[in-house]
N, C-alpha and C positions, 0 to 999 in steps of 0.2 A: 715564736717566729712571726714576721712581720712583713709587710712588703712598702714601699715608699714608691710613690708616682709622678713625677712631675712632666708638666704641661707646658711648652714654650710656646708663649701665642703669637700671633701675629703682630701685635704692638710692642712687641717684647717685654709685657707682664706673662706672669709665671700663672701655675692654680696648680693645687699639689692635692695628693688624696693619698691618705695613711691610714691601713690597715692592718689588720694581725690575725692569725688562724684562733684567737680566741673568737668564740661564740657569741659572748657578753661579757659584759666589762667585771672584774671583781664588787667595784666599790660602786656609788651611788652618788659620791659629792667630794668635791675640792680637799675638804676637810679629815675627809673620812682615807684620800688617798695618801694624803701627807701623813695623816696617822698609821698607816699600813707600814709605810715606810721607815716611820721612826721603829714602828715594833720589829721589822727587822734589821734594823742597824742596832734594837739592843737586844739581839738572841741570838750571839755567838754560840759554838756551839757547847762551851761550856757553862753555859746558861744555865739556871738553877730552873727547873720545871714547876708549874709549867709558865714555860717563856711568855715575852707579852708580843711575840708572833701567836703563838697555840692559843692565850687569851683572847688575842686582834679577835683570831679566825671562831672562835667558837664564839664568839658575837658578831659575826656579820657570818652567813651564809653565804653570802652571794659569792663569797672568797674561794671554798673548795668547788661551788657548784662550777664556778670560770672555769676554774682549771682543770676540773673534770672534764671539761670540751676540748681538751690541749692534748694530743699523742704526738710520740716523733714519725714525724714521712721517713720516708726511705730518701726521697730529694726535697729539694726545696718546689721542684716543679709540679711533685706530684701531692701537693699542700692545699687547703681549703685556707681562702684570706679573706675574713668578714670586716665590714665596716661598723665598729661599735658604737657611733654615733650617728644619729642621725641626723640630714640635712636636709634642706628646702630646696626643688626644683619651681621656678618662678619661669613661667609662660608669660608671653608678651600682652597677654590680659590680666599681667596680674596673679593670676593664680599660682594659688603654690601645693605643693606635692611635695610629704613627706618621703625621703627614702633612708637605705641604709645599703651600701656599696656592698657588692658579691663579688673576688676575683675565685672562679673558679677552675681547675684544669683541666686537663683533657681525660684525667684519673685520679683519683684521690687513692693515695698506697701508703698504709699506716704501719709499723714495726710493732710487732707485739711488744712489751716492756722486759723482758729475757732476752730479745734481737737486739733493742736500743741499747743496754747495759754493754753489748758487745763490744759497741762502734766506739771509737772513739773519736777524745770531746770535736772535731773540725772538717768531721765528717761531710755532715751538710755544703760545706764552701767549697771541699777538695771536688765530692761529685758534683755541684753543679759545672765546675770547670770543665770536668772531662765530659761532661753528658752533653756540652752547647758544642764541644769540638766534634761531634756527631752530628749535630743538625741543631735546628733553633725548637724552643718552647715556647708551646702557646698556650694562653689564658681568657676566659672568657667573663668579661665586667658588666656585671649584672646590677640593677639594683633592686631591688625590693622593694614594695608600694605600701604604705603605712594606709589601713583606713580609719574612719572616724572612731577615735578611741584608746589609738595603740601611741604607748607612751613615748614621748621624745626627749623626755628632761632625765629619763633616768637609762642609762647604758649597762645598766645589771639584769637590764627585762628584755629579752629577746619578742621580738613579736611572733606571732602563730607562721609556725612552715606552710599556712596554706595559701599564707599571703601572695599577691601573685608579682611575679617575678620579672622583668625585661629585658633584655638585650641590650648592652650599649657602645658594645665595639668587641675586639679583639687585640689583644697583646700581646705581640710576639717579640721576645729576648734571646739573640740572639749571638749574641756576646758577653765577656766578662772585660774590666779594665784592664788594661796593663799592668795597674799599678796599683790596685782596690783600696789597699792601706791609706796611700796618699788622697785616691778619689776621693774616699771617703772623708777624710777631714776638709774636704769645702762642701761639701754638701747638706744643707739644712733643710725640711720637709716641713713643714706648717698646716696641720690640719685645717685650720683658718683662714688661708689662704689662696683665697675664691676668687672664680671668674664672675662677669656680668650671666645675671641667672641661676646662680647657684648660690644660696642665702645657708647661714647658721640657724640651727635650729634653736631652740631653750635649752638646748643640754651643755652645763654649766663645764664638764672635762673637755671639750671643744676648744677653749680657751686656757685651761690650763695646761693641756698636752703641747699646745704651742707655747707656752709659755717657758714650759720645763725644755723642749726643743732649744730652743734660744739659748736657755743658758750654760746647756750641754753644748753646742755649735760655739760659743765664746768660751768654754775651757778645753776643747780642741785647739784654739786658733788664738791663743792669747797672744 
């Protein structure tokens, strides 16, 4: 699960911020992501075992430990959305401050794996629809403060939960489209796609997640 944010500024440039209730990223590098990928485009499921997904994953760790951080919510409201990359907060001296974005909700409510088997697969989109026509959801955008040390080039290492944490607004959604299907195919989200003060960090999937954005946004809209 993931959430996408976009920012209309005053000049009428954009700055978007893209997140997902993973914890940390599977992979480590550009290369390592493309190759995850190929391993599951070849392990159908009558793949001769063991597949070169089962090989992928017993050579990279970082693979099951991700996903180990992933359960299904009961909504999408009541979801944990971490930012797995980190970015540079730039003060008007210059200075810069690692973070890594927190949208967090007003409750985190997880389905045991027996409950989620239940639901079926559209579950998620049907409730949020009906739960906004009750009232609006809100979210609280945190980031989290990197100190001297904590990595920024690799998105499979989460930093220490004691790291300290700040406030940076509130999000409240309080509507669905009309028409979601259609919304959705104009809509493109660019993790790189930063305002004045907000810099890319060394971490090299920052640009290829917007990369790989683009080219799925142009075979939407050919």
């Amino acid at each position: 699960h993931g959430m996408a944010i976009k920012f209309h500024l005053p000049d009428g440039a954009e700055s978007d911020i893209v997140i997902n209730s993973l914890k940390f990223f599977p992979v480590a590098t550009p290369e390592e992501f493309r190759d995850l990928f190929l391993a599951v485009a070849a392990s159908p499921p009558d793949a001769p075992k063991p597949t070169k997904l089962e090989q992928f994953v017993a050579n990279h760790p970082s693979v099951p430990a991700a996903n180990a951080t992933v359960s299904t919510p009961d909504s999408f409201a009541t979801e944990e959305y971490h930012g797995i990359n980190a970015f540079l907060l730039v003060n008007k001296a210059g200075a810069k401050q690692a973070v890594r974005y927190q949208m967090m909700p007003e409750r985190t409510v997880h389905l045991s794996a027996a409950d989620a088997a239940q639901k079926p697969p559209n579950f998620l989109v049907d409730e949020i629809q009906e739960r906004l026509k009750r009232g609006p959801v809100t979210f609280r955008l945190r980031a989290q403060l990197a100190v001297a040390g904590d990595p920024t080039k690799d998105p499979t290492k989460p930093w220490p939960s004691d790291r300290k944490v700040i406030d940076l607004g509130v999000l409240t959604i309080d509507k669905t489209a009309t028409n979601s299907a259609e919304a959705e195919k104009k809509l493109l989200y660019m993790p790189n796609q930063l305002t004045d003060g907000i810099e890319e960090s060394d971490d090299p999937m920052i640009g290829i997640r917007s990369g790989a954005y683009a080219v799925s946004f142009s075979r939407r809209n050919p």
